[in-house]
C-alpha positions in Angstrom: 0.0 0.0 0.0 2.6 2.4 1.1 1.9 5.9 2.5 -1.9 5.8 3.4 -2.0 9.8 3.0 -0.9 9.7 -0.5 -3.7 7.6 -1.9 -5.4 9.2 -4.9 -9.7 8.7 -4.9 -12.9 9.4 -7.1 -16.3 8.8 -8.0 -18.0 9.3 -11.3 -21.8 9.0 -11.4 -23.2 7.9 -15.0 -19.5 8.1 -16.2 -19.3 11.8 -15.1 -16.5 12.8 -13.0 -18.2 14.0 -9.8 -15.3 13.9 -7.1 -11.6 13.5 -7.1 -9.2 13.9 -4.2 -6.6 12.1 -2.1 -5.8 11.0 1.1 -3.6 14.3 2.3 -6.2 16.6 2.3 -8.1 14.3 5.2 -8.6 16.6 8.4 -6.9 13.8 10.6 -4.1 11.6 9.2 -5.4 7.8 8.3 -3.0 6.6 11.5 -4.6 9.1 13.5 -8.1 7.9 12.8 -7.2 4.2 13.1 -5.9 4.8 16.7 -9.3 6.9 17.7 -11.3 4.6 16.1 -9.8 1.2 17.6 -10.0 2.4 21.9 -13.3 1.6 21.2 -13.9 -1.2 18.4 -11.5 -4.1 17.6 -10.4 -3.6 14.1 -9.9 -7.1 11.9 -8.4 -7.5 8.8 -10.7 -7.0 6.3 -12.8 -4.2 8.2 -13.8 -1.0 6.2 -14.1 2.7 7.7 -15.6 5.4 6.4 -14.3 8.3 6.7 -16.1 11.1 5.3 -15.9 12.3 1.1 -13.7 14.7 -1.0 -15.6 18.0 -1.9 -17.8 17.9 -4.9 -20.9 16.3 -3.5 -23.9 16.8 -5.5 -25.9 18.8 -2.9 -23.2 21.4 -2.7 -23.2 22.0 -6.8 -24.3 25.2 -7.5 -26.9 26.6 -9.1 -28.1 23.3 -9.0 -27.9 20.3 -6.5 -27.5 16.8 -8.2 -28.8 14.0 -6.1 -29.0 10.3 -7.4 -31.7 8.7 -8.7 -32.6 5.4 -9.2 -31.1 3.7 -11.9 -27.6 5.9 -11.6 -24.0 3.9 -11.7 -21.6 4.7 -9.3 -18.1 3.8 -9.8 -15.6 5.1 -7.4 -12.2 3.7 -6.5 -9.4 4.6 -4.1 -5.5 3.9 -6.3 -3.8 0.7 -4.7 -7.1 -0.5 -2.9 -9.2 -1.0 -5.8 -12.6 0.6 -7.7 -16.3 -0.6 -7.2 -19.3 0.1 -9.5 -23.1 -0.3 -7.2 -26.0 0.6 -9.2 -29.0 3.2 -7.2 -31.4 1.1 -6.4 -35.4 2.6 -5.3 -35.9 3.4 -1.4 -39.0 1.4 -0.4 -40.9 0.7 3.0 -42.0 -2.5 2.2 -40.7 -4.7 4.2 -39.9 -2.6 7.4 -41.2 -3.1 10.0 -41.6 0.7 11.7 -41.1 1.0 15.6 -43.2 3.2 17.5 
């Protein structure tokens, strides 16, 4: 892997470039949040965390917010860890069971 704060990432949306941005521009160094993060849960191999996203989200683009819809393709990929693509998929009740 190497340096963990010089890993490059981004996301494209319907083969759109939405978001680049890379692991030196986090607020807290990846070591950092790895050491909060495990006083209070056991880390295992394998285990993700999510840290938080490079700008360019869609509600932030101005004049006009982009939101995803159902149907969209995400890829998005972080260099030396790999690339995913998930497909939006309809938010539905059905189901759920609702607590009250």
């Amino acid at each position: 892997l190497g340096d963990p704060q010089a890993l490059d990432m981004f996301l494209d949306v319907n083969g759109s470039r939405m978001q680049t941005g890379n692991t030196r521009t986090m607020i807290f160094p990846v070591a950092e949040a790895l050491s909060y993060i495990s006083r209070f849960v056991t880390l295992q191999p394998g285990d993700m965390v999510i840290t938080g996203t490079p700008p360019g989200v869609g509600e932030g683009k101005k004049p006009d917010p982009i939101y995803l819809n159902a149907g969209d393709v995400m890829h998005l990929g972080v260099s030396k860890l790999g690339e995913q693509k998930q497909t939006v998929v309809p938010f539905t009740l059905e189901g759920l069971e609702i607590l009250s």
